[in-house]
Jmol script that loads the backbone (N, CA, C; Angstrom):
load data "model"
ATOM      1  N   UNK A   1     -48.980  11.384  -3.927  1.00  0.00           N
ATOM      2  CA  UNK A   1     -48.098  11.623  -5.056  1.00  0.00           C
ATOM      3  C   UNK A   1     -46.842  12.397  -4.637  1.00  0.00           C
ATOM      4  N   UNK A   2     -47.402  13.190  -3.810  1.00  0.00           N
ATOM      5  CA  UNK A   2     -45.857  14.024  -3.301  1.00  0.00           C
ATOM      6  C   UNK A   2     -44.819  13.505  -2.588  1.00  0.00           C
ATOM      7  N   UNK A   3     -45.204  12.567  -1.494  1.00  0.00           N
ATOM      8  CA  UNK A   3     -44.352  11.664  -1.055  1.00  0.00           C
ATOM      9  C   UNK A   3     -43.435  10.516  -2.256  1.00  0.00           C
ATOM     10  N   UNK A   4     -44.364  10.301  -3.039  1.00  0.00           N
ATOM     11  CA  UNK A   4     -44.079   9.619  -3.940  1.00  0.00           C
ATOM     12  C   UNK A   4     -42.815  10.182  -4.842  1.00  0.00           C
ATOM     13  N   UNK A   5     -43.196  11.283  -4.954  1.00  0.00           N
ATOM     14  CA  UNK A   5     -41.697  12.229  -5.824  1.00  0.00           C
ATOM     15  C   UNK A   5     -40.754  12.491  -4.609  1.00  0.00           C
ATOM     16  N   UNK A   6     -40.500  12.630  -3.602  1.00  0.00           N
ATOM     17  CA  UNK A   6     -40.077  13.010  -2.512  1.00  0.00           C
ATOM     18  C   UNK A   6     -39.015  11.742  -2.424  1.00  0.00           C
ATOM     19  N   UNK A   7     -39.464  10.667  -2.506  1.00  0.00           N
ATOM     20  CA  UNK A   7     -38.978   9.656  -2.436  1.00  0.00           C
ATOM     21  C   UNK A   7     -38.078   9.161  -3.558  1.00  0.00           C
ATOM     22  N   UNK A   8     -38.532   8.897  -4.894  1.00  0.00           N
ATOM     23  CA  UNK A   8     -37.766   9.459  -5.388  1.00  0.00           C
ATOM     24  C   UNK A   8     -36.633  10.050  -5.889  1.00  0.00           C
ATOM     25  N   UNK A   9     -36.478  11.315  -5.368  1.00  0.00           N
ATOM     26  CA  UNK A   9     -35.369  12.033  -5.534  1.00  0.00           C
ATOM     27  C   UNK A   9     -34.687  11.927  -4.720  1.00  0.00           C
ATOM     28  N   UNK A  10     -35.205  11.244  -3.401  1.00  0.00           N
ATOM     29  CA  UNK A  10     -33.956  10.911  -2.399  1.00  0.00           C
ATOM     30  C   UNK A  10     -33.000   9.368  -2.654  1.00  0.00           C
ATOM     31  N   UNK A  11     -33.639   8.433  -3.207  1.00  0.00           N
ATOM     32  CA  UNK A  11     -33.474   7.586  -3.735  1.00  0.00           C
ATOM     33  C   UNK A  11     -32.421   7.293  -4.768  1.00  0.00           C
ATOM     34  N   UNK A  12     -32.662   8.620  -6.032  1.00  0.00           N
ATOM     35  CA  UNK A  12     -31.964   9.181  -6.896  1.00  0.00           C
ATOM     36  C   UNK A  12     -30.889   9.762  -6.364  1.00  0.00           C
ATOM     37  N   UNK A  13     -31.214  10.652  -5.277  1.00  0.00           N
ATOM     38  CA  UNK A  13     -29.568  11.215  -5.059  1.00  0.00           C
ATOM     39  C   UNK A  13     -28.643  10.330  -4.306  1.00  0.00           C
ATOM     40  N   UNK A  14     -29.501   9.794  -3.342  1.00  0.00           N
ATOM     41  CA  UNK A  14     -28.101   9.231  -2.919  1.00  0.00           C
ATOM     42  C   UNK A  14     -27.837   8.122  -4.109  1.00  0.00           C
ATOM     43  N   UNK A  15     -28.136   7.303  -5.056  1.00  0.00           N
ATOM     44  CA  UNK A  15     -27.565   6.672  -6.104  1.00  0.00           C
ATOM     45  C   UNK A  15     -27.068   7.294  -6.692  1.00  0.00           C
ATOM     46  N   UNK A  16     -26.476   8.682  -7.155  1.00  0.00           N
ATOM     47  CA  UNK A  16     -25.836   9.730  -7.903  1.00  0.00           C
ATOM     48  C   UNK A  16     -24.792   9.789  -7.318  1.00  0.00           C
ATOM     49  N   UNK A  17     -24.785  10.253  -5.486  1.00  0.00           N
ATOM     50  CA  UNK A  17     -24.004  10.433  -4.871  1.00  0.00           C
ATOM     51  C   UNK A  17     -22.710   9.126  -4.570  1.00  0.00           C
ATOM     52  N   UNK A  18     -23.574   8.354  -4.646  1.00  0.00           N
ATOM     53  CA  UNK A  18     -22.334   6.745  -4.505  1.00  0.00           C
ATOM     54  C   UNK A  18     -21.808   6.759  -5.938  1.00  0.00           C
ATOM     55  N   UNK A  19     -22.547   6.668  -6.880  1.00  0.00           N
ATOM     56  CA  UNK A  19     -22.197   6.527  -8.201  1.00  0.00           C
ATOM     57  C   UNK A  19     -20.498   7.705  -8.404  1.00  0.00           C
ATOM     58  N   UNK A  20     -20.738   8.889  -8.007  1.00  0.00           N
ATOM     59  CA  UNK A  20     -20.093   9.688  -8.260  1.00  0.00           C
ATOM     60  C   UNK A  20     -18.483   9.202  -7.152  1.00  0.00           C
ATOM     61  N   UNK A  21     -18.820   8.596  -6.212  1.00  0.00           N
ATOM     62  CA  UNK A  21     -17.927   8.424  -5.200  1.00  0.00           C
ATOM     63  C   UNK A  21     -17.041   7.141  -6.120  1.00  0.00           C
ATOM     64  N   UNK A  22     -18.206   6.555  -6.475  1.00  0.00           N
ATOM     65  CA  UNK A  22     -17.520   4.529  -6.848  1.00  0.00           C
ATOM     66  C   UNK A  22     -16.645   5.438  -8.115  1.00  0.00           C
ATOM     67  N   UNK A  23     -16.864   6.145  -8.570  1.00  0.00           N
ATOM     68  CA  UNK A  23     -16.218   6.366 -10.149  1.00  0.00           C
ATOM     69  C   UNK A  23     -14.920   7.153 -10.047  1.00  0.00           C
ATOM     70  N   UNK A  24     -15.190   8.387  -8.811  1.00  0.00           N
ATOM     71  CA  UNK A  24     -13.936   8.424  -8.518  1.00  0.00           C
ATOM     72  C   UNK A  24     -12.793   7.633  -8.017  1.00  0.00           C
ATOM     73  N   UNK A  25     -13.091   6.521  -7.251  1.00  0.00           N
ATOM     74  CA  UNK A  25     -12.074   5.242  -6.711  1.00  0.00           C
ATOM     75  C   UNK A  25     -11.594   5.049  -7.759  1.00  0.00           C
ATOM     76  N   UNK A  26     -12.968   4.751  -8.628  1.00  0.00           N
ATOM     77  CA  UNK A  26     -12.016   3.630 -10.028  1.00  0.00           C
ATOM     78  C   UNK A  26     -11.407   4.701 -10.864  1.00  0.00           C
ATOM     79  N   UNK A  27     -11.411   5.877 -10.867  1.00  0.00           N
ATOM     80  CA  UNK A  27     -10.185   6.984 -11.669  1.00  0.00           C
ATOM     81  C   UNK A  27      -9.150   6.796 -11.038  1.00  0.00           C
ATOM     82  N   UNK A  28      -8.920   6.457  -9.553  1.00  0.00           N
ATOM     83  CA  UNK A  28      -7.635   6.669  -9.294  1.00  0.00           C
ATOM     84  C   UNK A  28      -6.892   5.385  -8.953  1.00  0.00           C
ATOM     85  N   UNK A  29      -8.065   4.069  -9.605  1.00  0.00           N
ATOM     86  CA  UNK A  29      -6.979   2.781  -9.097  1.00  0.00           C
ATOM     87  C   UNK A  29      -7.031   2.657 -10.372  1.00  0.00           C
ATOM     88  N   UNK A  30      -7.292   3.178 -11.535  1.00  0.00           N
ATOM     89  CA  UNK A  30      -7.461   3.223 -13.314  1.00  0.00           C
ATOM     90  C   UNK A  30      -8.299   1.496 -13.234  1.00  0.00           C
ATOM     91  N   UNK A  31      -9.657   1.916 -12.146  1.00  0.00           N
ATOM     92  CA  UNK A  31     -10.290   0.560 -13.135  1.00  0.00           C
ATOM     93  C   UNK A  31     -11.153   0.735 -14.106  1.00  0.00           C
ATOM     94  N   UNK A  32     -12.373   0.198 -13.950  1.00  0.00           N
ATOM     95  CA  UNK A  32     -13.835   0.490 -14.940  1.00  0.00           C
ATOM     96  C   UNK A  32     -14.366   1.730 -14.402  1.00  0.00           C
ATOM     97  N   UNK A  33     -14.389   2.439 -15.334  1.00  0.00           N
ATOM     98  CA  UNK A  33     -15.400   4.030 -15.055  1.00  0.00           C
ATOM     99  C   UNK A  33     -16.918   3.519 -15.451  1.00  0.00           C
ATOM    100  N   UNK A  34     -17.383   4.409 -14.803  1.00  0.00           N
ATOM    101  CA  UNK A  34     -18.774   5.230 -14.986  1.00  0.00           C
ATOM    102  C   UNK A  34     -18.769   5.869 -16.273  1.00  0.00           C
ATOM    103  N   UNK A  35     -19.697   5.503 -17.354  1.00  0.00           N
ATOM    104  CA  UNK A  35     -19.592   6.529 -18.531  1.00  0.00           C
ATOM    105  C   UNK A  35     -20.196   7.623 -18.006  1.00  0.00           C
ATOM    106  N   UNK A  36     -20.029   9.102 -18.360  1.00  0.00           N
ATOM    107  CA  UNK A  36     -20.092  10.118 -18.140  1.00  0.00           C
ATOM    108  C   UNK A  36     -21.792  10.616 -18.639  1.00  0.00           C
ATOM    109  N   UNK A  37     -22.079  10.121 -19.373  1.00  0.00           N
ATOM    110  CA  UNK A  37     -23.657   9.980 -19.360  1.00  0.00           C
ATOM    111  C   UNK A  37     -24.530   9.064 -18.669  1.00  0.00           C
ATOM    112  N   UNK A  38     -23.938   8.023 -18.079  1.00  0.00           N
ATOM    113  CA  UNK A  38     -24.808   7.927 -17.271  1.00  0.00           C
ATOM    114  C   UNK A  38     -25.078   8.007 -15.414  1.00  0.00           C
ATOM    115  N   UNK A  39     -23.704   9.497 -15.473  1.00  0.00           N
ATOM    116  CA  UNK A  39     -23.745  10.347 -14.547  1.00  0.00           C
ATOM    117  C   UNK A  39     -24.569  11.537 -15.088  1.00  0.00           C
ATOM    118  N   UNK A  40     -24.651  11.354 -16.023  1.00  0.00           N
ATOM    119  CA  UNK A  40     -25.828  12.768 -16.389  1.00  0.00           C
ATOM    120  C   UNK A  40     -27.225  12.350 -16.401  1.00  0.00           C
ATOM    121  N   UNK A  41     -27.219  10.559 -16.688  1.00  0.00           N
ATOM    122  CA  UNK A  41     -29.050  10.126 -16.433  1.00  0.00           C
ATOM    123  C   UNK A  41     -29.471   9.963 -14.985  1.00  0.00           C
ATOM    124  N   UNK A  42     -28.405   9.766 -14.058  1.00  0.00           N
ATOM    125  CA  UNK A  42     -28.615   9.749 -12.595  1.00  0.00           C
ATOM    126  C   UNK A  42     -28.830  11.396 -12.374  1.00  0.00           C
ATOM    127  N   UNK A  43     -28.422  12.282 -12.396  1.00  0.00           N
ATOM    128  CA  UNK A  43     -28.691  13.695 -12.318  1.00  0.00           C
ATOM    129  C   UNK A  43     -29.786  14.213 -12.779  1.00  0.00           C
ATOM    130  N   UNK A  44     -30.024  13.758 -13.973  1.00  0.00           N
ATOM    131  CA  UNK A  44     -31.571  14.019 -14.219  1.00  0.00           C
ATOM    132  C   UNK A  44     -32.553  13.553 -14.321  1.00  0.00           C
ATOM    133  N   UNK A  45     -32.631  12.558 -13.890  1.00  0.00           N
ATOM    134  CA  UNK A  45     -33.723  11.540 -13.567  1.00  0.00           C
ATOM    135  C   UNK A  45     -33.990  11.625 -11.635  1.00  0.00           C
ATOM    136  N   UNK A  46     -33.448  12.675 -10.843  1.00  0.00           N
ATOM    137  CA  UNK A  46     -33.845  13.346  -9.574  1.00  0.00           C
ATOM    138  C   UNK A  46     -32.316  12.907  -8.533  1.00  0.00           C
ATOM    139  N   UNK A  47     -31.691  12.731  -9.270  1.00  0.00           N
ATOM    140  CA  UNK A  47     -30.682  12.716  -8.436  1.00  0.00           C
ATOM    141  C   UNK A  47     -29.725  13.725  -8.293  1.00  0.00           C
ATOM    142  N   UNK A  48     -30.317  15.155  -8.839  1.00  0.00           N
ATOM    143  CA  UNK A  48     -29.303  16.093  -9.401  1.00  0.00           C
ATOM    144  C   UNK A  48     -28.698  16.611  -7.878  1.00  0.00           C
ATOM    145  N   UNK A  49     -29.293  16.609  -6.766  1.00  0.00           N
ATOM    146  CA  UNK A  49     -29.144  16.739  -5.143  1.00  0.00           C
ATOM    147  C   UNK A  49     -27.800  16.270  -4.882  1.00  0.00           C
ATOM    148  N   UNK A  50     -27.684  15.202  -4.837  1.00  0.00           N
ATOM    149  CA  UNK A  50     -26.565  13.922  -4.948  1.00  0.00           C
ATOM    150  C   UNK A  50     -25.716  14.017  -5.314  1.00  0.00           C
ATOM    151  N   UNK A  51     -25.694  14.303  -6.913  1.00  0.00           N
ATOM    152  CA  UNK A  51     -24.688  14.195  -8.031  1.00  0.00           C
ATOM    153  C   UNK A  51     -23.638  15.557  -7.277  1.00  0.00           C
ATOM    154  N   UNK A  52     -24.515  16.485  -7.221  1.00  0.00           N
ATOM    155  CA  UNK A  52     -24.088  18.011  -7.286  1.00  0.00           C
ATOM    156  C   UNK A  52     -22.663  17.764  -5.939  1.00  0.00           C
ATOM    157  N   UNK A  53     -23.405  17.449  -4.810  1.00  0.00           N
ATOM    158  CA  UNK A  53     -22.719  17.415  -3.367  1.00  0.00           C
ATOM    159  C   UNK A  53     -22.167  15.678  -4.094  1.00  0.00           C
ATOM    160  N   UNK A  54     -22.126  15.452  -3.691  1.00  0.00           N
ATOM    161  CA  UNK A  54     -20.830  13.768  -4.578  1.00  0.00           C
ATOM    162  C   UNK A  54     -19.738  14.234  -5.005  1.00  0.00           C
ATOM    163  N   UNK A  55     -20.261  15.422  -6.342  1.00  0.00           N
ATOM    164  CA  UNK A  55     -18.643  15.862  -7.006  1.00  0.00           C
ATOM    165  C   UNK A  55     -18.246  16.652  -6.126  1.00  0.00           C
ATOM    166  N   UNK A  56     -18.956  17.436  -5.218  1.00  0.00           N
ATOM    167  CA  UNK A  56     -18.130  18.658  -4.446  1.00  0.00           C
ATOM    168  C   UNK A  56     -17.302  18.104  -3.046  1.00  0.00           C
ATOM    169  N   UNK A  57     -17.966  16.653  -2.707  1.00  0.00           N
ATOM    170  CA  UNK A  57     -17.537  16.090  -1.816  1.00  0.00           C
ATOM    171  C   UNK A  57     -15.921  15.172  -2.160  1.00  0.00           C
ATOM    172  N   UNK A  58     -16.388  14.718  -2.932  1.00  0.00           N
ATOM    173  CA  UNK A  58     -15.319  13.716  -3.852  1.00  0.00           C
ATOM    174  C   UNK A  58     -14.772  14.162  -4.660  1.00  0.00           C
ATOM    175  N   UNK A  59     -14.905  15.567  -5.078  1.00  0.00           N
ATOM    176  CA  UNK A  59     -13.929  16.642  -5.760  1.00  0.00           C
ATOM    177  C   UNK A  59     -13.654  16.051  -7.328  1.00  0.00           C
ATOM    178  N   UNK A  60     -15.149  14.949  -7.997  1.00  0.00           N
ATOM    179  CA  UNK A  60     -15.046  14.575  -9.341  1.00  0.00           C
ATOM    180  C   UNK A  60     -15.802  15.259  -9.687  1.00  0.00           C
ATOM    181  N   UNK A  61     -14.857  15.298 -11.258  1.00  0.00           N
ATOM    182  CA  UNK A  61     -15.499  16.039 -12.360  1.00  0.00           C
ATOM    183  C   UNK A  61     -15.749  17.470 -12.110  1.00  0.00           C
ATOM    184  N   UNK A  62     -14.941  17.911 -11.100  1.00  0.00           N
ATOM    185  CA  UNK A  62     -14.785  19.255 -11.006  1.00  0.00           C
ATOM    186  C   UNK A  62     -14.122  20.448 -11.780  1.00  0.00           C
ATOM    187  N   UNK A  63     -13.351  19.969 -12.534  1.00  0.00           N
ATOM    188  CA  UNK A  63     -12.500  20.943 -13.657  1.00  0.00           C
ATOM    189  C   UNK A  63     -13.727  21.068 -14.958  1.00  0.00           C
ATOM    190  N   UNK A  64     -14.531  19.933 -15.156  1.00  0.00           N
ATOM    191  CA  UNK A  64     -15.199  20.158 -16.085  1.00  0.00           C
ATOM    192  C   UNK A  64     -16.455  20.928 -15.684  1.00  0.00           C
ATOM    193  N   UNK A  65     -16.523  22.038 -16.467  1.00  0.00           N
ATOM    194  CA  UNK A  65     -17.708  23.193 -16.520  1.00  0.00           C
ATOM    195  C   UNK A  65     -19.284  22.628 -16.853  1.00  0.00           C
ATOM    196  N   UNK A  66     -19.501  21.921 -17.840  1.00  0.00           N
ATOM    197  CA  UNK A  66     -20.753  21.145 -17.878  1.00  0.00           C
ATOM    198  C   UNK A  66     -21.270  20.806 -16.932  1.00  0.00           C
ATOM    199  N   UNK A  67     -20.290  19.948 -16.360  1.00  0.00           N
ATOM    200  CA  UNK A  67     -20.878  19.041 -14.677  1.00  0.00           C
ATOM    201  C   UNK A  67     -21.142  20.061 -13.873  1.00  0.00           C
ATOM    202  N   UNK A  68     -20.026  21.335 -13.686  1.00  0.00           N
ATOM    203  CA  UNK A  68     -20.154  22.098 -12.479  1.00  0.00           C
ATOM    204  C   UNK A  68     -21.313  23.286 -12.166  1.00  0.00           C
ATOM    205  N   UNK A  69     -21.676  23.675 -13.531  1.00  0.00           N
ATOM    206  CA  UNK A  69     -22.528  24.197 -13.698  1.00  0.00           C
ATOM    207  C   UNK A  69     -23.657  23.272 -13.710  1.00  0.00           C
ATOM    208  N   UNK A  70     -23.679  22.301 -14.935  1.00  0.00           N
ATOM    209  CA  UNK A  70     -25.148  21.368 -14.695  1.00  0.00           C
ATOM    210  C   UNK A  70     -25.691  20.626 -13.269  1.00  0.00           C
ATOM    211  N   UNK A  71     -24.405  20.009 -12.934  1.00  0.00           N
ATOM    212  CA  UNK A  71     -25.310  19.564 -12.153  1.00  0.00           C
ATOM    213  C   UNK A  71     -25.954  20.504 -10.683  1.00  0.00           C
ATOM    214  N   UNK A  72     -25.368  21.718 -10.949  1.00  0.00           N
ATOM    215  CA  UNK A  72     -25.863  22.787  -9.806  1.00  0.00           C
ATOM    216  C   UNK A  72     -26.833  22.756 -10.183  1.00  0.00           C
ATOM    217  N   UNK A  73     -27.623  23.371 -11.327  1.00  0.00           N
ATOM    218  CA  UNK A  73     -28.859  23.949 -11.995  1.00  0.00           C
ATOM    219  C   UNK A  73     -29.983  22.896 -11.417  1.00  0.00           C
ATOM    220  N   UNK A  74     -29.116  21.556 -11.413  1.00  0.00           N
ATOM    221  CA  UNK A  74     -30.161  20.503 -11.397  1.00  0.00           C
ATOM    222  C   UNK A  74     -30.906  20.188  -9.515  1.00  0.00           C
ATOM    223  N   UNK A  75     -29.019  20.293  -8.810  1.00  0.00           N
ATOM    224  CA  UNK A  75     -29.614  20.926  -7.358  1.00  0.00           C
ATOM    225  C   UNK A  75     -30.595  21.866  -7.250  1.00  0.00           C
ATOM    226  N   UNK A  76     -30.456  22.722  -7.631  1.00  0.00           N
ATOM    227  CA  UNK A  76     -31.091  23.915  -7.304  1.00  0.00           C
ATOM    228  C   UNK A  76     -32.981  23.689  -8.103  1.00  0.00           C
ATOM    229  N   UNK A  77     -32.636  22.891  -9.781  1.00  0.00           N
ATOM    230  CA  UNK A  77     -34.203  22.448  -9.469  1.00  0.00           C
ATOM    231  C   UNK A  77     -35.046  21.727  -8.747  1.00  0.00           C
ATOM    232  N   UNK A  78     -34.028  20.694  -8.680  1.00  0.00           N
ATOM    233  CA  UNK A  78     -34.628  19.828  -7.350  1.00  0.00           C
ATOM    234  C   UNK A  78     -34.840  20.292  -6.156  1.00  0.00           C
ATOM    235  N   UNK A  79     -34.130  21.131  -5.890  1.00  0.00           N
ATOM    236  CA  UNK A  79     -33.988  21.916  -4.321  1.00  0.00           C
ATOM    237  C   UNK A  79     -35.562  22.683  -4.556  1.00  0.00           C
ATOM    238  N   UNK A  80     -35.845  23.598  -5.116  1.00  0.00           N
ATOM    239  CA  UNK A  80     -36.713  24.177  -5.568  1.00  0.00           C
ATOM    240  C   UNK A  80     -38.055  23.407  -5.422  1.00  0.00           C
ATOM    241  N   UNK A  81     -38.201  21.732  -6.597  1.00  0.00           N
ATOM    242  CA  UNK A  81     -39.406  21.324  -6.486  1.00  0.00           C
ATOM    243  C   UNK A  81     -39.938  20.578  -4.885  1.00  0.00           C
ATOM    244  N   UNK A  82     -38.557  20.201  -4.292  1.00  0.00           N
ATOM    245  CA  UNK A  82     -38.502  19.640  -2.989  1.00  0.00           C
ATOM    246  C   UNK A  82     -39.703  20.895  -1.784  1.00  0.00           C
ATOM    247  N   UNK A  83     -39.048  21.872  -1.977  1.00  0.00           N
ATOM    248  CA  UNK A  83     -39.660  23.056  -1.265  1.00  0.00           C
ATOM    249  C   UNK A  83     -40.850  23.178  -1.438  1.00  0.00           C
ATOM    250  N   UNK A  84     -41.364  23.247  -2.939  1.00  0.00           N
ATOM    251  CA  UNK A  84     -42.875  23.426  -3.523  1.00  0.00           C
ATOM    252  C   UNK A  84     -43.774  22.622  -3.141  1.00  0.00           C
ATOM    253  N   UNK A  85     -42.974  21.275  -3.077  1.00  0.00           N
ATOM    254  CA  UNK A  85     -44.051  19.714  -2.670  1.00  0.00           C
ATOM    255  C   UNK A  85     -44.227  20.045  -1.075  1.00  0.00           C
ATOM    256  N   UNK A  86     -43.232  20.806  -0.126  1.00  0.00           N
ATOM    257  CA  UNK A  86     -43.787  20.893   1.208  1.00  0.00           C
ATOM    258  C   UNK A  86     -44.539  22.079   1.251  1.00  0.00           C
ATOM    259  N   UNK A  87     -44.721  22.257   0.514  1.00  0.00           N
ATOM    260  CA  UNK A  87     -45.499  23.972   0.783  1.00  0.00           C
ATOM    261  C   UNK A  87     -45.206  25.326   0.887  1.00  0.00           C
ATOM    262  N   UNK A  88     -43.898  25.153   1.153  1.00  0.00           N
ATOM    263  CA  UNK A  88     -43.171  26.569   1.560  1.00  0.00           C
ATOM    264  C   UNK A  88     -43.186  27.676   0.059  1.00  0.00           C
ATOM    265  N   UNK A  89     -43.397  28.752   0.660  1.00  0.00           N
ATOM    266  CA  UNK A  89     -43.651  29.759  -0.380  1.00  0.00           C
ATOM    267  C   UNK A  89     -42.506  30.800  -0.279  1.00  0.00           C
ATOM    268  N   UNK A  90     -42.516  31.659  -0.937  1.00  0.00           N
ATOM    269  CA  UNK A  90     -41.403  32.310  -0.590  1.00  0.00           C
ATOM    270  C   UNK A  90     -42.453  33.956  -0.427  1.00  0.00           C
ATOM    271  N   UNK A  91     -41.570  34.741   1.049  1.00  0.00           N
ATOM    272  CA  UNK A  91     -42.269  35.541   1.230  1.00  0.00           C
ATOM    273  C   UNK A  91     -42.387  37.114   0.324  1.00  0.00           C
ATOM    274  N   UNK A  92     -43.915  37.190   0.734  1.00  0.00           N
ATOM    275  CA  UNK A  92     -44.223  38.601  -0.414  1.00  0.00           C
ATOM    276  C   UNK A  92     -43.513  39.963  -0.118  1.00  0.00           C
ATOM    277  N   UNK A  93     -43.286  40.885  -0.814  1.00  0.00           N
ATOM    278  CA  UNK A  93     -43.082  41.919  -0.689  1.00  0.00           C
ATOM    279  C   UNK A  93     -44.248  42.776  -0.495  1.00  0.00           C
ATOM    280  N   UNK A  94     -44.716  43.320   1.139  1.00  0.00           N
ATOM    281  CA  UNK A  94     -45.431  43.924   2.172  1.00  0.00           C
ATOM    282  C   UNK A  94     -45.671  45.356   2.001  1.00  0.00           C
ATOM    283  N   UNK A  95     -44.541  45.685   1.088  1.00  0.00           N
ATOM    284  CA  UNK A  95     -44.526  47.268   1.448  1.00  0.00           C
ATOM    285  C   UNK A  95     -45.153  48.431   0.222  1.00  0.00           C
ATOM    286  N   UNK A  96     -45.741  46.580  -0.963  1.00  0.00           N
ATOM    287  CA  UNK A  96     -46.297  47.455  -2.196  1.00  0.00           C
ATOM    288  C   UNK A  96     -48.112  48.073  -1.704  1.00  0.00           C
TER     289      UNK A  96
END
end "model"
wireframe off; spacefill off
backbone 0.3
color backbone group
């Protein structure tokens, strides 16, 4: 199962991450966009990895605060469940 989510979200991000790239092209040759929700169903459906580094790479949808904030939150959950599924713990405090 863990591989299974693992997969997944890698799957998801990089489809977030192109998505976010293809949409910026077409902003700046003014063709067909990406509706803006369904850059938010690629983000949360495990692509939030992707989405996050896409806009920071491709510098879309960066003025808007929703995206810049959301789709961090969504890195950072994903980043988070990614860690949990390998095991890694985070270390205790020794000195109580």
């Amino acid at each position: 199962m863990q591989t299974v989510v693992l997969i997944w979200i890698a799957i998801m991000s990089v489809w977030a991450f192109a998505t976010m790239g293809y949409d910026k092209r077409q902003s700046k040759v003014k063709g067909q966009r990406v509706p803006e929700k369904n850059l938010w169903y690629l983000a949360m459906l495990g692509g939030g990895i992707g989405a996050y580094f896409g806009m920071q790479l491709f510098r879309h949808k960066t003025r808007h605060t929703s995206f810049r904030i959301g789709f961090l939150m969504l890195a950072i959950l994903y980043g988070v469940l990614i860690f949990y599924l390998f095991g890694v713990t985070l270390p205790t405090n020794s000195f109580a």
